[in-house]
C-alpha positions as CSV (number, residue, x, y, z in Angstrom):
1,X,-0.1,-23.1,9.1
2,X,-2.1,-20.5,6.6
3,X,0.1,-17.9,5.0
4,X,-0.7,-14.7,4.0
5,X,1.5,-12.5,1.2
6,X,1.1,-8.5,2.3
7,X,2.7,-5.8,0.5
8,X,4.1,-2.2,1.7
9,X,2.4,1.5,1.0
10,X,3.8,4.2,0.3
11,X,6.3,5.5,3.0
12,X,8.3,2.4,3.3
13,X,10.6,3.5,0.5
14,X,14.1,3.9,1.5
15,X,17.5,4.7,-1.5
16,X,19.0,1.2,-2.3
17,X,15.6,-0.7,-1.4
18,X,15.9,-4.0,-3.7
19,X,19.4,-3.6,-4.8
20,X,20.7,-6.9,-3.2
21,X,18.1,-8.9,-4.3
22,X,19.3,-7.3,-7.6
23,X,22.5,-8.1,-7.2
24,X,21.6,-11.9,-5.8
25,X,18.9,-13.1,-8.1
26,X,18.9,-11.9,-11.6
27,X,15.5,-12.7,-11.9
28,X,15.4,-9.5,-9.5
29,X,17.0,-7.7,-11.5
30,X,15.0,-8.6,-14.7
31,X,12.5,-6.8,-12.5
32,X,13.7,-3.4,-11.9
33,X,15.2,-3.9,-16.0
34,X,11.1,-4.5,-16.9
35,X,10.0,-1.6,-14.5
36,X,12.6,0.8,-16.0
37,X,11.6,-0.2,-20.0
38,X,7.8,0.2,-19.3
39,X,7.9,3.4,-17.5
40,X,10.5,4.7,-20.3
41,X,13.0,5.8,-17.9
42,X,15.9,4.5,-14.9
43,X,13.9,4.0,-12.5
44,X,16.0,2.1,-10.8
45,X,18.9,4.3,-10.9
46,X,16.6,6.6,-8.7
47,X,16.0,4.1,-6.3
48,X,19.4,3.1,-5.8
49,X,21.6,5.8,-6.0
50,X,19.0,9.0,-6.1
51,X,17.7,11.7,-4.0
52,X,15.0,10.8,-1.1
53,X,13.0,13.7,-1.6
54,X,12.5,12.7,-5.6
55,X,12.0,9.1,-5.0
56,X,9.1,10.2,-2.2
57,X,7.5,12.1,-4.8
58,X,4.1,9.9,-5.4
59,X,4.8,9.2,-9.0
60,X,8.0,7.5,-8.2
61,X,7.2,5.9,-4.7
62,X,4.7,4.2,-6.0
63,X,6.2,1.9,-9.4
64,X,9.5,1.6,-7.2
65,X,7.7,0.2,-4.0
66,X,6.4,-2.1,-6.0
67,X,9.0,-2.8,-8.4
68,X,11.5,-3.9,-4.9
69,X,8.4,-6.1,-3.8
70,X,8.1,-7.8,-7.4
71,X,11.9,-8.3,-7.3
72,X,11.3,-9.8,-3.6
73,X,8.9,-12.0,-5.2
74,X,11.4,-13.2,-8.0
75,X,14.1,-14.1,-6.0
76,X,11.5,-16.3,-3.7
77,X,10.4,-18.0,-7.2
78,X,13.9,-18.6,-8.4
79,X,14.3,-20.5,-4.6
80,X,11.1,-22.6,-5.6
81,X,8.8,-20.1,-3.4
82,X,5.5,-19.5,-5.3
83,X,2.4,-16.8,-4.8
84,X,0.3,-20.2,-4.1
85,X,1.9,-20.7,-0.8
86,X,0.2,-17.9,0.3
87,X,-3.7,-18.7,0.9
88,X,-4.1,-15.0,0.2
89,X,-2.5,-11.6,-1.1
90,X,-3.2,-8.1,0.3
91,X,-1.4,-4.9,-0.1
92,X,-1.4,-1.4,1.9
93,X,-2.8,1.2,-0.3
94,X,-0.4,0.7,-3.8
95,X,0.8,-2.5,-2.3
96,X,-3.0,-4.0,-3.6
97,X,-1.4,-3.4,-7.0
98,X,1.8,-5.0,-5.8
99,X,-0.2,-8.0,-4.6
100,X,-2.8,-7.8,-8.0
101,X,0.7,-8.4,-9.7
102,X,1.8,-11.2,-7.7
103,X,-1.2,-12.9,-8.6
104,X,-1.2,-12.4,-11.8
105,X,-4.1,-10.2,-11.9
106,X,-2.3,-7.4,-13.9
107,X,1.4,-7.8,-16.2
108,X,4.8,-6.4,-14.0
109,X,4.6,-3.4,-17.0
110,X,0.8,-2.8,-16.6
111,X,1.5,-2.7,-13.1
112,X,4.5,0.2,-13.7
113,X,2.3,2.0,-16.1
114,X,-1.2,2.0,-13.4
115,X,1.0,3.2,-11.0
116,X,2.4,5.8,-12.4
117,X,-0.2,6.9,-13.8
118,X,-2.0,6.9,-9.9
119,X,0.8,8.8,-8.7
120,X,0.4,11.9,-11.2
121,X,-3.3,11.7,-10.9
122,X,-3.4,11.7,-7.0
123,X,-0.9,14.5,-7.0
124,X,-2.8,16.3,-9.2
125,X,-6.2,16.0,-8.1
126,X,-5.4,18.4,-5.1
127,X,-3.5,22.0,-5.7
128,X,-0.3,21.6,-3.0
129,X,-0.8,23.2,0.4
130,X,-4.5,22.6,-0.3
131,X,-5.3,19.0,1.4
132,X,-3.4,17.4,4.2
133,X,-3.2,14.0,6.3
134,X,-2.8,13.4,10.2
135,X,-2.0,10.8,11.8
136,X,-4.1,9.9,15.2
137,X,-2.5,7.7,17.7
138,X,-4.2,6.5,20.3
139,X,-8.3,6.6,19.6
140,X,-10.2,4.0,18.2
141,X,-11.5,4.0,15.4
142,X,-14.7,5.1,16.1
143,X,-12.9,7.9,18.2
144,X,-11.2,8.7,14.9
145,X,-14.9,8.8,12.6
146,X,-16.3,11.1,15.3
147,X,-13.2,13.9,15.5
148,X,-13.4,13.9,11.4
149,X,-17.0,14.0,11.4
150,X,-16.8,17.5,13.9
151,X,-13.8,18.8,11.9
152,X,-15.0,18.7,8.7
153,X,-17.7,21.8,9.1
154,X,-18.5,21.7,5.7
155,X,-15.3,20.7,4.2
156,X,-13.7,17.5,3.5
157,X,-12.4,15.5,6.6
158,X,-12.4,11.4,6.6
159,X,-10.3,8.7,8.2
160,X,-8.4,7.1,5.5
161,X,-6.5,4.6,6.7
162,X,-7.8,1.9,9.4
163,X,-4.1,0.9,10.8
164,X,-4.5,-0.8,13.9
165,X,-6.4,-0.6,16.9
166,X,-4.9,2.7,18.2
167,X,-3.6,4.8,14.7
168,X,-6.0,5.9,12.2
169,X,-5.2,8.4,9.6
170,X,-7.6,11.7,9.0
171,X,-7.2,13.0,5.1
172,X,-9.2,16.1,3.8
173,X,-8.7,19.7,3.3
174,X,-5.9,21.4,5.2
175,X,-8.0,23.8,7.8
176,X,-10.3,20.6,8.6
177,X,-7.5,18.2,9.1
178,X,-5.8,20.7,11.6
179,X,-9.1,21.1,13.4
180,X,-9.3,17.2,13.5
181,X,-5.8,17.1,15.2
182,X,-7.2,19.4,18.0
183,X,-9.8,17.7,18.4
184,X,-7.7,14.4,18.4
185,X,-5.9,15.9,21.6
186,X,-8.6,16.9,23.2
187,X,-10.3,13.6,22.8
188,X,-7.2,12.0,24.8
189,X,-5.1,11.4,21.9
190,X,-1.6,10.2,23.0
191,X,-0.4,12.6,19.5
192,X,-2.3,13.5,17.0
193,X,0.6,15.1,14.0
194,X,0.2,16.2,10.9
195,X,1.9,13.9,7.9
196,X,4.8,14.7,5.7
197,X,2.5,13.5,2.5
198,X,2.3,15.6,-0.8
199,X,-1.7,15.3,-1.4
200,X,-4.6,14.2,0.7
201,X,-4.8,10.5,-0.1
202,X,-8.3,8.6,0.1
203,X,-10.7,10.7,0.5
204,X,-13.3,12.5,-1.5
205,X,-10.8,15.2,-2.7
206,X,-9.2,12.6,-4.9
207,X,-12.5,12.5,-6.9
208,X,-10.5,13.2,-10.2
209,X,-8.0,11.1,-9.5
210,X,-10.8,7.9,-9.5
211,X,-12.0,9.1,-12.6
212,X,-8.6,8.9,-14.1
213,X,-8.1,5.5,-12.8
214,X,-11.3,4.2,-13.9
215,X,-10.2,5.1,-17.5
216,X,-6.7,3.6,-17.0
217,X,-8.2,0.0,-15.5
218,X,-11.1,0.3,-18.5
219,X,-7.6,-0.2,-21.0
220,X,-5.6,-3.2,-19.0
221,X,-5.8,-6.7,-19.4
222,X,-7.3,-8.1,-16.1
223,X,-6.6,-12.1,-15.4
224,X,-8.9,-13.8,-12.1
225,X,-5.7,-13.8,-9.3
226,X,-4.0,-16.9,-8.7
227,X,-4.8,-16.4,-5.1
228,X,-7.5,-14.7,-3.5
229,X,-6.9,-10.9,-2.7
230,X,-8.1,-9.2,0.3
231,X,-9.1,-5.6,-0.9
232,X,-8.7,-2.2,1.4
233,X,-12.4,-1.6,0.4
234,X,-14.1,-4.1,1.7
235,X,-11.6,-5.9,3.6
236,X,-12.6,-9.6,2.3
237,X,-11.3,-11.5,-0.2
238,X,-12.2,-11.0,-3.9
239,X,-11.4,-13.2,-7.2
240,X,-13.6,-11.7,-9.5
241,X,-11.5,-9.1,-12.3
242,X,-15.2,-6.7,-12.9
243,X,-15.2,-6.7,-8.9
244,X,-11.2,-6.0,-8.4
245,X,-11.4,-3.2,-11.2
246,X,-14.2,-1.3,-9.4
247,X,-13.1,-1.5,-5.9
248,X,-9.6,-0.2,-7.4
249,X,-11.1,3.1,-8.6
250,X,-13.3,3.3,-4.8
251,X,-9.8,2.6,-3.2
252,X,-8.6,6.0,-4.8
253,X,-11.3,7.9,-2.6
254,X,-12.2,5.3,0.0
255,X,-10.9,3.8,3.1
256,X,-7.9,1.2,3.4
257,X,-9.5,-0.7,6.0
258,X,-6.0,-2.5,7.1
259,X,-7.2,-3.4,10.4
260,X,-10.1,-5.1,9.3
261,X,-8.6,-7.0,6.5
262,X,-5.9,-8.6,8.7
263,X,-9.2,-9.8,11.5
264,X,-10.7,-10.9,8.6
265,X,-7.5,-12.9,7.7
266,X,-6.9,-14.0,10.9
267,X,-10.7,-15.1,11.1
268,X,-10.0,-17.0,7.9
269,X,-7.2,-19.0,10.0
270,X,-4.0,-16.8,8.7
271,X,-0.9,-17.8,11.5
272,X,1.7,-16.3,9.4
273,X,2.0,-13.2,7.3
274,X,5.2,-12.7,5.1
275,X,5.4,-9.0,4.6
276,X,6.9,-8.7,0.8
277,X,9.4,-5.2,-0.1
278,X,10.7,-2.6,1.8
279,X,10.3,-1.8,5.0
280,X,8.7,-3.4,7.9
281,X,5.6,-1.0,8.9
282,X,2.9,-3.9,8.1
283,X,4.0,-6.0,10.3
284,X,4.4,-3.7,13.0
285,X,0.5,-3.2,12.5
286,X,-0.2,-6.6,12.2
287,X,1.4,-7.4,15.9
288,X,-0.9,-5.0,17.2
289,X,-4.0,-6.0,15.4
290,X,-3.7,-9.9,15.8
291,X,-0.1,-11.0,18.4
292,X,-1.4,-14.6,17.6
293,X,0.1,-14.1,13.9
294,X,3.4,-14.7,13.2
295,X,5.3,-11.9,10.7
296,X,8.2,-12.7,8.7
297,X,9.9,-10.1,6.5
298,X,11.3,-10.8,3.2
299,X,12.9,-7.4,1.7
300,X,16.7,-8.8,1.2
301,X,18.5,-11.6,-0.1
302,X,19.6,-12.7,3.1
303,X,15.4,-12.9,4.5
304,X,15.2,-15.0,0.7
305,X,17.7,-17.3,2.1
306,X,15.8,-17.3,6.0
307,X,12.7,-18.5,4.7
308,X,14.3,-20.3,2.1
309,X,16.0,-23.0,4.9
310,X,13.4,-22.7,8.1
């Protein structure tokens, strides 16, 4: 059996994510405590007892989705469960941080600060009401490249996210993105719906967002990964910190090719993915991408404890 570790993206963040593992494993709770110091603020107390709406808010979603799925990680250590029993790491989006973190790649408060830092910068590379996202549900992906292609007519329209074989993600400016979802319906499209995101994530409108990154990831201390991680880019696995660093500042612009990093897993001879945090959206994907994997989900004390016997 081969074991992969995968890691949530944004939109699997839920108030009270982590807090049982927090309250189960102080080790977990050393998390969130680290997350909260680096970022200079209670981090926590938003994820746990705040508002949806400001926890959804890119600057927060991001450190806290990967703060639960470091906690996740520190209550499978203090059980004697170790990043090496995965042959590789991959993450959705910010979960590639989440999963650069788990391997030691980048520090738990470098990790805080990058994120952060992403969020603001993706927010603010697009004025709001000016971009947009859709989600297209039942095209291939090739389906998907053609309706962007005809929708952009000059402006900015690209599939973003590679999901599984029948849901693809269009990002770009706002009129284009409508156009695609049109198009999407017309193409046979069982829905084609706009996405309740704040920006238009990965895609060429978050030019100045990749700048700001690069400069960020220029200043961080980068260690070779303890295990192997499969980046979004180019959906293979990657060891190399110079290599990791640039294909973190393409991420911010380019595709997360999920659908072809988890063939290329399976291809590798992955039979069991352990989705790591909140929320179980990965594995859902997975299932449809490759039933001959196995998914396990480890986002509370008690899934700790699961995997911890079996």
């Amino acid at each position: 059996m081969t074991i992969a570790f995968v890691y949530p993206g944004q939109g699997a963040q839920t108030i009270g994510m982590g807090r049982d593992l927090a309250d189960a494993y102080p080790a977990a709770k050393a998390v969130f405590d680290e997350v909260d110091e680096a970022l200079g603020e209670k981090l926590s107390t938003l994820i746990w007892e705040g508002e949806a709406d400001a926890l959804t808010l890119t600057q927060n979603a991001q450190p806290a989705l990967m703060a639960t799925s470091m906690a996740a990680m520190a209550a499978l250590k203090a059980e004697g469960i170790t990043v090496d029993k995965a042959a590789y790491v991959a993450g959705h989006s910010l979960g590639e941080y989440a999963a650069l973190c788990a391997a030691g790649t980048f520090s738990l408060s470098d990790t805080a600060r990058l994120l952060r830092i992403r969020g603001r910068a993706m927010q603010a590379a697009v004025p709001v009401g000016q971009g947009a996202m859709a989600a297209l549900l039942g095209l291939s992906f090739e389906q998907a490249e053609a309706v962007a292609a005809e929708a952009a007519q000059g402006e900015v329209c690209q599939v973003a996210n590679q999901n599984d074989p029948a849901q693809n993600v269009v990002s770009g400016s706002k009129a284009a993105v409508e156009r695609a979802i049109d198009l999407a319906k017309a193409a046979g499209a069982k829905r084609a719906l706009l996405l309740p995101v704040s920006a238009p994530f990965h895609c060429a409108l978050m030019a100045p967002a990749a700048e700001e990154m690069a400069g960020a990831l220029a200043d961080v201390t980068m260690n070779a990964p303890a295990v192997p991680v499969v980046a979004n880019v180019v959906a293979e696995a990657v060891t190399d910190p110079d290599q990791i660093r640039k294909l973190l500042i393409e991420q911010v612009t380019g595709q997360v090719r999920w659908m072809s990093s988890v063939e290329w897993m399976g291809a590798q001879g992955v039979t069991e993915v352990w989705e790591i945090g909140a929320g179980k959206a990965l594995s859902g994907m997975i299932r449809r991408i490759n039933k001959e994997i196995t998914c396990v989900n480890i986002g509370t004390a008690a899934d700790v404890a699961a995997v911890k016997t079996a």
